[in-house]
C-alpha positions in Angstrom: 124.4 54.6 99.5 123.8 55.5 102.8 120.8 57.7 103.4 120.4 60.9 105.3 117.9 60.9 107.6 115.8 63.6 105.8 116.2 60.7 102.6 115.1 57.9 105.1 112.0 60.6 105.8 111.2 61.5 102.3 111.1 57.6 101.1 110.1 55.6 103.9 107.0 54.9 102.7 109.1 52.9 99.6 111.4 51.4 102.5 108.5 50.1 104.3 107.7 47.7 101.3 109.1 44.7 101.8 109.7 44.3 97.5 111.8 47.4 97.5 113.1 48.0 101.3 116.5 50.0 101.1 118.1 48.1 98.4 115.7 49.0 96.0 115.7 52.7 97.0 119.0 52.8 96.4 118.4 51.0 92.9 116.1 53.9 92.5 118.3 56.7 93.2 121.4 55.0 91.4 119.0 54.7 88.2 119.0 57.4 85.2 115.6 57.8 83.1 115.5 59.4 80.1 111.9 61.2 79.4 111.3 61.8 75.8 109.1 64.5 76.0 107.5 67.0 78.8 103.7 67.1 77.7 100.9 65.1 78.7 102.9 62.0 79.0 106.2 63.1 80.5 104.2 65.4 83.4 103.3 62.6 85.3 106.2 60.6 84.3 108.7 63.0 85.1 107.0 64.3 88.6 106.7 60.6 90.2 110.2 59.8 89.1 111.3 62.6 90.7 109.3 61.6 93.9 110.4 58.4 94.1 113.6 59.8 94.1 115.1 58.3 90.6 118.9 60.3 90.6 119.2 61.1 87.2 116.1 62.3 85.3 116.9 63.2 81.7 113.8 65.5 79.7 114.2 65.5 75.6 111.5 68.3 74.3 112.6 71.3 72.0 109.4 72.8 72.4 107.6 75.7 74.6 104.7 76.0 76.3 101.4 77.2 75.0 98.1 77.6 76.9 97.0 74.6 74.9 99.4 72.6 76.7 98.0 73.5 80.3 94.8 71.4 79.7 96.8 68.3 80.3 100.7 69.0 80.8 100.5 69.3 84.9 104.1 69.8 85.2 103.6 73.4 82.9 101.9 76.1 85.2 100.3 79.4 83.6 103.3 81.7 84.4 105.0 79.0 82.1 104.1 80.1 78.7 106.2 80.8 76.1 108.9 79.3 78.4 110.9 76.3 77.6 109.2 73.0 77.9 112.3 71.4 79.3 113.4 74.6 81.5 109.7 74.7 83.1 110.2 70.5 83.7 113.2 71.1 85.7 112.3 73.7 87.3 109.0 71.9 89.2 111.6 68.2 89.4 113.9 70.6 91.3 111.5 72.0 93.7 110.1 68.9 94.7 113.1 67.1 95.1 116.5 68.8 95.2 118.2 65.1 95.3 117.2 64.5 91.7 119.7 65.3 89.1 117.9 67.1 85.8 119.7 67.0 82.5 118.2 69.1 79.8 118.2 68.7 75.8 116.4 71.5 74.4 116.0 69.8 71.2 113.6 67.0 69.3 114.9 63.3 69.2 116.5 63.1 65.6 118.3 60.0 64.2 121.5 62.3 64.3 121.5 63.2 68.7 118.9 60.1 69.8 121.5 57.3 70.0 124.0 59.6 71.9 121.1 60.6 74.4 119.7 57.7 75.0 122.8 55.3 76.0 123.3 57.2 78.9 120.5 56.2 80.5 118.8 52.9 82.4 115.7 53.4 80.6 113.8 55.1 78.2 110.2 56.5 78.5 108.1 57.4 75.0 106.3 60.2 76.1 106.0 61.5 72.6 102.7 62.5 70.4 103.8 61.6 66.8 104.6 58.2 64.9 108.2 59.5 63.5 109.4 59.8 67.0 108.0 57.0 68.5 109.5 54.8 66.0 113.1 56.8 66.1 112.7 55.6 70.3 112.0 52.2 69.4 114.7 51.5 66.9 117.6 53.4 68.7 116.6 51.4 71.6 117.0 48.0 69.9 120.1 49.5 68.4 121.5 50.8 71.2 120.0 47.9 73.6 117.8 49.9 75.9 114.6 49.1 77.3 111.9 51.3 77.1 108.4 52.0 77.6 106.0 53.1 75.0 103.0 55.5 75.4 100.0 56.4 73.0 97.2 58.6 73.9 94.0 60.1 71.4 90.5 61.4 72.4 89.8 58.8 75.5 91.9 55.7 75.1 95.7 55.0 75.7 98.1 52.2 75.0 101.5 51.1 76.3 104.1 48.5 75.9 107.4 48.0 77.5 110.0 46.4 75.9 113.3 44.5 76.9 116.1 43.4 74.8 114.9 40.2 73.1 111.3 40.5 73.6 108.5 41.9 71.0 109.0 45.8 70.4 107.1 48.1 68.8 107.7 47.5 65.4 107.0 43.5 65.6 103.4 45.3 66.0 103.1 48.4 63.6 105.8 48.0 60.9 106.2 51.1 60.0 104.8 54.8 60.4 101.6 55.6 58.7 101.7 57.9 56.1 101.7 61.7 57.4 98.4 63.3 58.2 96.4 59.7 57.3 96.1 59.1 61.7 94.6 62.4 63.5 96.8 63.6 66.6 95.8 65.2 69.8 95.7 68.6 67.7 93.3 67.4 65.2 91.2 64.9 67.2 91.5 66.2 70.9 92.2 64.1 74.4 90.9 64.2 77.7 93.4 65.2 79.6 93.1 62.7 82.6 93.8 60.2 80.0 97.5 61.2 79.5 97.8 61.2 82.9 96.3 58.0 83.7 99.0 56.7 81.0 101.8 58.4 82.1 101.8 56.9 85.8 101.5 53.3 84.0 104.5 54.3 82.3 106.3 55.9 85.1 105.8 52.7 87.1 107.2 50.8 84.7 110.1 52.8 84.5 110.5 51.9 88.8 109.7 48.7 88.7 112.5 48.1 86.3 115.0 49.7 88.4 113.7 47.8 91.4 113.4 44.5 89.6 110.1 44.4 91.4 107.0 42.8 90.0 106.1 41.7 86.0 106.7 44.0 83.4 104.3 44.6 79.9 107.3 43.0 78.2 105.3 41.0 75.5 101.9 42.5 76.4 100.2 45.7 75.1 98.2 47.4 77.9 94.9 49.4 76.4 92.2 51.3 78.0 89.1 52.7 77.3 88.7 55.8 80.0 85.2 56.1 78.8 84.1 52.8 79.8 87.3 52.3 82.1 87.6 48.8 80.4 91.4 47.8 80.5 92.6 44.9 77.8 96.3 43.3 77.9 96.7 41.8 75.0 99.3 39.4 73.9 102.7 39.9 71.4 105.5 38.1 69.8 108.5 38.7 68.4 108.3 39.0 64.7 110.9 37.2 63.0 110.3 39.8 60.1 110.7 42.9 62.2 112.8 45.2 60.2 114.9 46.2 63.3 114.8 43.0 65.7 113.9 40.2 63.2 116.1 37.6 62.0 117.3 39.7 58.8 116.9 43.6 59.8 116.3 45.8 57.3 116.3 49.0 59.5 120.2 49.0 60.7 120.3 53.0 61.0 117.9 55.9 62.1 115.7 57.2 60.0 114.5 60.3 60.7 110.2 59.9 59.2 108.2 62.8 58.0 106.3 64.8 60.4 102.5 65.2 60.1 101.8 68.8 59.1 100.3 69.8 62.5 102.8 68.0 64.6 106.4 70.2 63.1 105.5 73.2 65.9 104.5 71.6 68.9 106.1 67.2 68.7 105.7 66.8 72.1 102.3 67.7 73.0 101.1 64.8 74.1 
């Protein structure tokens, strides 16, 4: 690529480090992101991916806002309600930085469109609030062969994972969704807000320093925090040979599209 000067000016400060210089700028600005969800998760993710200047930015959410949202979803703005979730997204990306490519999907992941999305892009970011869409990610990933980069929020804690072809993904963990409405969500339970965003720029930065090829990813690892206590655990994982999607002998070898909890069908992306 060669750089305007206004470019050189708006990412020097990435330039200046030695681990990502101009080469890896350009790796960010060549790479495409897909952001499954714009709430709590995919604000952060989606406004420092669009700093650092990633080219294409994709935003999956078929939802709008509410005034719930606001407590948490920083990319949403009061004028913003009742608007489209991914219309508001790409409106802020696009006023931040005009070099960043936005492509919408007004629509929820389903096992019918999520393969088709997500092969277009580099990498995938979970930014979803519900177990039947975070395991739809995982398995079209594996299917597909994308990495990704999982995200969980409730009340004060958070976990993530990233995950590469051939290493441990989400599954080799939880097997399969709980049963609807057994696990409270944000809706039921509550979150503090600064915890989604304290996970989503984990995840974001994930998402560079896979384009980059800088530093160790959570490939194999499962980040958690406590923002109460501000205790941070990485815990070890291994591929489970039994995995029903990237075991020896899958059992999952198609999307399956898993019943919503009852409070998650109007608003999937709240997190």
């Amino acid at each position: 690529m060669n750089f305007t000067e206004d470019q050189i000016s708006r990412y020097s400060r990435h330039i200046l480090l030695q681990d990502v210089d101009v080469e890896g700028q350009e790796r960010i600005c060549s790479g495409k992101v897909l952001v499954v969800g714009a709430g709590g998760l995919g604000s952060p993710v989606a406004l420092y991916l669009a700093a650092a200047g990633v080219g294409v930015i994709g935003i999956v959410d078929g939802d709008a806002v509410s005034l719930s949202n606001l407590q948490r979803q920083i990319i949403h703005f009061t004028p913003d309600v009742g608007k489209p979730k991914v219309t508001s997204a790409k409106e802020k990306i696009n006023r931040l930085n005009p070099d960043v490519e936005v492509v919408t999907y007004k629509t929820f992941l389903t096992a019918e469109n999520a393969q088709e999305i997500i092969r277009d892009y580099d990498f995938v970011v979970d930014a979803a609030d519900n177990f039947p869409t975070k395991f739809l990610i995982n398995d079209a990933c594996v299917i597909v062969g994308r990495p990704f980069s999982h995200g969980g929020v409730l009340r004060f804690e958070g976990q993530t994972l990233t995950y590469l072809p051939g290493a441990p993904c989400y599954r080799c963990l939880f097997h399969s969704p709980p049963p609807p409405n057994t696990v409270p969500t944000c809706s039921q339970a509550g979150v503090m807000g600064v915890v989604a965003g304290m996970l989503g720029v984990i995840q974001a930065a994930e998402a560079l320093k896979y384009l980059t090829g800088v530093g160790e990813l959570l490939t194999g690892k499962l980040l958690s925090f406590d923002a109460k206590t501000m205790e941070f655990r990485k815990m070890e994982t291994k591929r489970s040979d039994t995995c029903p999607v990237c075991g020896n002998n899958p059992t999952v070898t198609k999307l399956i599209d898993y019943e919503q909890a009852d409070c998650d069908v109007s608003d999937r992306t709240k997190n």
